[in-house]
ZAMARGU-4260 file (C-alpha; in steps of 0.2 Angstrom, whole numbers, plus 5000, padded with zeros to 4 digits):
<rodrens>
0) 5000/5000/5000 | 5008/5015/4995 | 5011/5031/5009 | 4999/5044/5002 | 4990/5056/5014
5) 4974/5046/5008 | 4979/5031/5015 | 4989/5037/5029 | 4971/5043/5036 | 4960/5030/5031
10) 4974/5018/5039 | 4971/5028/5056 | 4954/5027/5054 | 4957/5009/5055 | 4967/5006/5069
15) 4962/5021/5082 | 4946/5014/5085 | 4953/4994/5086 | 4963/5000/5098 | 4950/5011/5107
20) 4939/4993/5107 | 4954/4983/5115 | 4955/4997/5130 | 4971/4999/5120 | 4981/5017/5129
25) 4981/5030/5113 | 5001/5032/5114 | 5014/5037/5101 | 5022/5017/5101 | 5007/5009/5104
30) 4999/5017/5088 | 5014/5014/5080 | 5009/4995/5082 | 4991/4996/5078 | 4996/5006/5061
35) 5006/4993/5057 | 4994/4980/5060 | 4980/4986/5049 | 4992/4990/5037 | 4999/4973/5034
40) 5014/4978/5031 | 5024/4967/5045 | 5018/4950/5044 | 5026/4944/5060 | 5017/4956/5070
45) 4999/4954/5063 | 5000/4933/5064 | 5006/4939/5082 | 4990/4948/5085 | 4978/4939/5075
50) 4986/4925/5086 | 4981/4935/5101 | 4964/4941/5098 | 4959/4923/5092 | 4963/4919/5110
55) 4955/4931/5116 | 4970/4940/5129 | 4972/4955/5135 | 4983/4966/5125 | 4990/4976/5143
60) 5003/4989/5146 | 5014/4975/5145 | 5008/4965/5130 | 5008/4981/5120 | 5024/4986/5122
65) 5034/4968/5118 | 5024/4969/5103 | 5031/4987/5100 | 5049/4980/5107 | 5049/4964/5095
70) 5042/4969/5081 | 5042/4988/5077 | 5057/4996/5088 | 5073/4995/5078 | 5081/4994/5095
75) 5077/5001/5112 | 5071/5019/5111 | 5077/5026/5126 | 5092/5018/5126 | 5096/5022/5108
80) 5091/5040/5111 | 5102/5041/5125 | 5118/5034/5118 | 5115/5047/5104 | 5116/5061/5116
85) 5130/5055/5125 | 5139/5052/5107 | 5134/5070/5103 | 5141/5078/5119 | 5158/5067/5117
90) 5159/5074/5100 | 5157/5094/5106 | 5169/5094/5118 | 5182/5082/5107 | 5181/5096/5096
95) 5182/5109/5107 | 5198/5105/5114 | 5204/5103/5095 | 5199/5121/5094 | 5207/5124/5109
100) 5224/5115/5104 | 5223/5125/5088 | 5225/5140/5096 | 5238/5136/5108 | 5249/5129/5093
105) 5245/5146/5082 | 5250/5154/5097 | 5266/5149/5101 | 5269/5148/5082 | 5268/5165/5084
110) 5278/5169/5100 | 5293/5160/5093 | 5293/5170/5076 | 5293/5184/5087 | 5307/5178/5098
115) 5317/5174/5084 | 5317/5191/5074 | 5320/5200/5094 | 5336/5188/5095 | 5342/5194/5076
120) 5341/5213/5083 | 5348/5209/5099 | 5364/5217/5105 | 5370/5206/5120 | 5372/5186/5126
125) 5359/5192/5141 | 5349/5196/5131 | 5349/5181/5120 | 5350/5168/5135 | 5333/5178/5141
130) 5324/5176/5125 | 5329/5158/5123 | 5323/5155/5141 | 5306/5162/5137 | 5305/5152/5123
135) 5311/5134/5131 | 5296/5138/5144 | 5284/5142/5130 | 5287/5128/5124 | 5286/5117/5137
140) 5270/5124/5140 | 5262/5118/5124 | 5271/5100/5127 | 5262/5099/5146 | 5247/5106/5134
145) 5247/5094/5121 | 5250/5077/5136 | 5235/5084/5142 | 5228/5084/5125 | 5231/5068/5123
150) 5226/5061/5141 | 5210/5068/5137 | 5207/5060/5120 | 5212/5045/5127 | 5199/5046/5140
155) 5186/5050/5127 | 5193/5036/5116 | 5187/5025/5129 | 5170/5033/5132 | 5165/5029/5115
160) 5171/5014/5116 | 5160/5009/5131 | 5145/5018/5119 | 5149/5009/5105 | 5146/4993/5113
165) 5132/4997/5124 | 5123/5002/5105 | 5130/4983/5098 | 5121/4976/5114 | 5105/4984/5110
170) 5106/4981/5094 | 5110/4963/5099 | 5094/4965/5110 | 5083/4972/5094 | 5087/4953/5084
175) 5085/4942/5096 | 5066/4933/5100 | 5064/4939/5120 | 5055/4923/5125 | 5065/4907/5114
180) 5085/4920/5115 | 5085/4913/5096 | 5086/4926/5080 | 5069/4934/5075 | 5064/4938/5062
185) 5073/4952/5057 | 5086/4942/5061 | 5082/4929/5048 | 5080/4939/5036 | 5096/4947/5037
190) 5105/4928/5040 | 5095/4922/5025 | 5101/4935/5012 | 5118/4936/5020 | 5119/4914/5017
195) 5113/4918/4999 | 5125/4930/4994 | 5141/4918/5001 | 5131/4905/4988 | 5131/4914/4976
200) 5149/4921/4977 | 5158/4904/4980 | 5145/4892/4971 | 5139/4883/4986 | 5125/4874/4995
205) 5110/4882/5004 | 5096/4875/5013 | 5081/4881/5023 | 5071/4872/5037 | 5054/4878/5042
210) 5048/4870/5060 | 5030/4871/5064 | 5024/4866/5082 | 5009/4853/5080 | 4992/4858/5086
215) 5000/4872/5099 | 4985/4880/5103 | 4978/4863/5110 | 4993/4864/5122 | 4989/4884/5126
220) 4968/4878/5129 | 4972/4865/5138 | 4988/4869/5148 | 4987/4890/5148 | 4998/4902/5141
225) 5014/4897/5151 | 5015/4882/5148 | 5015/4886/5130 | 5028/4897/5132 | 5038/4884/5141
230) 5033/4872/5125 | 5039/4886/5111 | 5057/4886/5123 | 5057/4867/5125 | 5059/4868/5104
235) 5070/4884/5103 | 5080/4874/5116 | 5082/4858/5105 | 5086/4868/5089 | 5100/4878/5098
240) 5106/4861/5103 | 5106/4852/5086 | 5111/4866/5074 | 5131/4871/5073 | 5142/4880/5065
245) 5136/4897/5057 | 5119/4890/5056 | 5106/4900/5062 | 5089/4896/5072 | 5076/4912/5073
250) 5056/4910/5077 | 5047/4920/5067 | 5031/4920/5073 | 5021/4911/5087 | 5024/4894/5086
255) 5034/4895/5068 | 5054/4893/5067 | 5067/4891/5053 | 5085/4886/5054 | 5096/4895/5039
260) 5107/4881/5034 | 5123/4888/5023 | 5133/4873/5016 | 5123/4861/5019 | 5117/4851/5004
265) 5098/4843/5004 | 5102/4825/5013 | 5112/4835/5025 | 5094/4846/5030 | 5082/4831/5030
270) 5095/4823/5041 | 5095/4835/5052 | 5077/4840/5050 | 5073/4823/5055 | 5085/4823/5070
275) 5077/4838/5077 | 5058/4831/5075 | 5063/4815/5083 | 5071/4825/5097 | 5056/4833/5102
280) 5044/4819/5099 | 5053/4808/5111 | 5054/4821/5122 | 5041/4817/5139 | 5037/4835/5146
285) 5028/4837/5162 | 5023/4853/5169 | 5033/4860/5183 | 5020/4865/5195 | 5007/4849/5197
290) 5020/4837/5188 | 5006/4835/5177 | 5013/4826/5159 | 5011/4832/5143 | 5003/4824/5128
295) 5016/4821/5115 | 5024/4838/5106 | 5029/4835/5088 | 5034/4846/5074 | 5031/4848/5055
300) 5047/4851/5046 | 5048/4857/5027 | 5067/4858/5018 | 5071/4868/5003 | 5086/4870/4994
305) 5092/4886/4987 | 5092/4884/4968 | 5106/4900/4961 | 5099/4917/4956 | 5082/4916/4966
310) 5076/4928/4977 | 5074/4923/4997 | 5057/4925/4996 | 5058/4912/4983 | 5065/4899/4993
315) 5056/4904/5009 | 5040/4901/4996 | 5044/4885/4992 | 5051/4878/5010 | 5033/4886/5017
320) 5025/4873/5004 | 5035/4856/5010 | 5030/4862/5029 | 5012/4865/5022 | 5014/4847/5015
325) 5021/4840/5030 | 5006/4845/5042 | 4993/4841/5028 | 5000/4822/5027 | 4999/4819/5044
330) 5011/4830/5054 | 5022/4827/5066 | 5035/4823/5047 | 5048/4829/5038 | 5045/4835/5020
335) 5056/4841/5005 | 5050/4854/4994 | 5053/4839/4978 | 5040/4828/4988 | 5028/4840/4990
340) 5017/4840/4978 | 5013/4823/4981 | 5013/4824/4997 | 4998/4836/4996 | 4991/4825/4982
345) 4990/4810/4995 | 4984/4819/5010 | 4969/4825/4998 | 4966/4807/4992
</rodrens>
């Protein structure tokens, strides 16, 4: 949808009274989330809150603004803001003590020329020994000035340093899914492209693994919301343990994952595709509180290979198929994008 004034109101006259309905506070980031919703423009965050309104939850204080923190901010906004002051006032009095540096050396350029022209009209050896005297302590004046020049930048070397890592922590912070600790799905994207450009530049392998937790909102109606969030970090937990190397596991949505794997050929994925729904099949998970156990958890897993000059929606595309195949045929199965089709084909039969 394109950013006209047109469309900017009727996309306001959409969202303010939804969140008015909700009980939804009319703030800046909080609009900000609900624009984006009925604009569908960010997929993750409007299968987050058609997740939500299907369950009917409350979207609180709190629930608002971890939708805002996952899926709108770039990266904490007070903590960005900040840092930026900081950095701004570093850089003011960096370069006022430049300025300041300047002068000194211009004056004391000046003072020698001066020096030097009273020596050439000088008449005596006192009165030379004096002007050289004035000169050595002018210019160990500027050397004390210029160590202290130095001291100082080095001090403000450091500050920046400190900044500049706080801003790779929040950054750090902005990629990474707050419940699971794996890559979201900002995250993905960016591992996904990045894995497709290394393919492309040394001719190599690429495979994609979508993960789709079997009938979850069975576990959330019948266990409660915590226990599902314990279920979604049970399988974050289990692809952290079985992926290695540089590839990378993100959730992208509620109960969605994907594992970016960058030389890895099609056997290699299904492999471990099928290692990682085993995994979790065998799992026995109990709740914490009554001891209670869980019925089984399974996984629907589809595998696509990266086929050269395609785009990443392309292969996201095709992978999405194999996992729709693989809950169409039965679930808790591992599909590649070739067996697809027929998977679909049988499950329809």
């Amino acid at each position: 949808m394109s950013t006209t004034a047109e469309n900017t109101a009727e996309l306001a006259r959409l969202a303010l009274p939804l969140m008015s309905k909700l009980g939804v506070p009319m703030t800046p980031r909080n609009y900000a989330v609900w624009y984006e919703y009925v604009a569908g423009s960010n997929a993750a965050l409007k299968d987050e809150i058609d997740r939500r309104l299907a369950e009917e939850g409350p979207f609180t204080e709190a629930a608002n603004d971890a939708l805002f923190q996952q899926y709108v901010a770039e990266c904490d906004v007070a903590t960005f803001q900040r840092i930026r002051a900081e950095m701004r006032q570093l850089l003011r009095e960096v370069g006022s003590s430049l300025l300041n540096a300047g002068q000194d050396a211009e004056r004391l350029g000046s003072q020698l020329d001066g020096t030097v022209t009273q020596i050439e009209h000088s008449k005596s050896l006192d009165e030379i020994r004096v002007l050289l005297r004035a000169a050595i302590d002018d210019a160990r004046a500027m050397r004390e000035s210029t160590s202290a020049l130095k001291s100082h930048f080095d001090a403000k070397t450091r500050e920046i340093q400190t900044l500049q890592q706080e801003l790779d922590r929040a950054r750090k912070r902005a990629l990474t899914d707050t419940l699971t600790g794996l890559a979201n799905r900002e995250a993905l994207y960016g591992a996904l492209d990045s894995a497709i450009q290394d393919a492309e530049a040394h001719d190599t392998v690429l495979c994609l693994l979508l993960v789709d937790i079997d009938h979850f909102k069975r576990v959330n109606d019948t266990h409660g919301h915590l226990v599902g969030d314990r279920v979604i970090r049970f399988v974050a937990s289990t692809l952290k343990r079985l992926i290695k190397g540089k590839d990378t596991a993100a959730r992208f949505g509620g109960e969605e994952f994907a594992v970016v794997l960058p030389d890895t050929p099609a056997s290699g994925a299904m492999a471990l595709a099928e290692n990682i729904r085993r995994a979790i099949a065998d799992a026995r998970l109990v709740r914490s509180d009554t001891r209670e156990p869980l019925s089984q958890i399974t996984v629907s897993v589809g595998v696509g290979s990266y086929r050269r000059g395609e785009e990443a929606n392309a292969l996201f595309d095709r992978t999405d198929q194999a996992l729709y195949a693989a809950k169409s045929g039965g679930r808790n199965r591992v599909i590649n994008e070739n067996a697809a089709g027929e998977a679909i084909e049988i499950a329809a039969g």
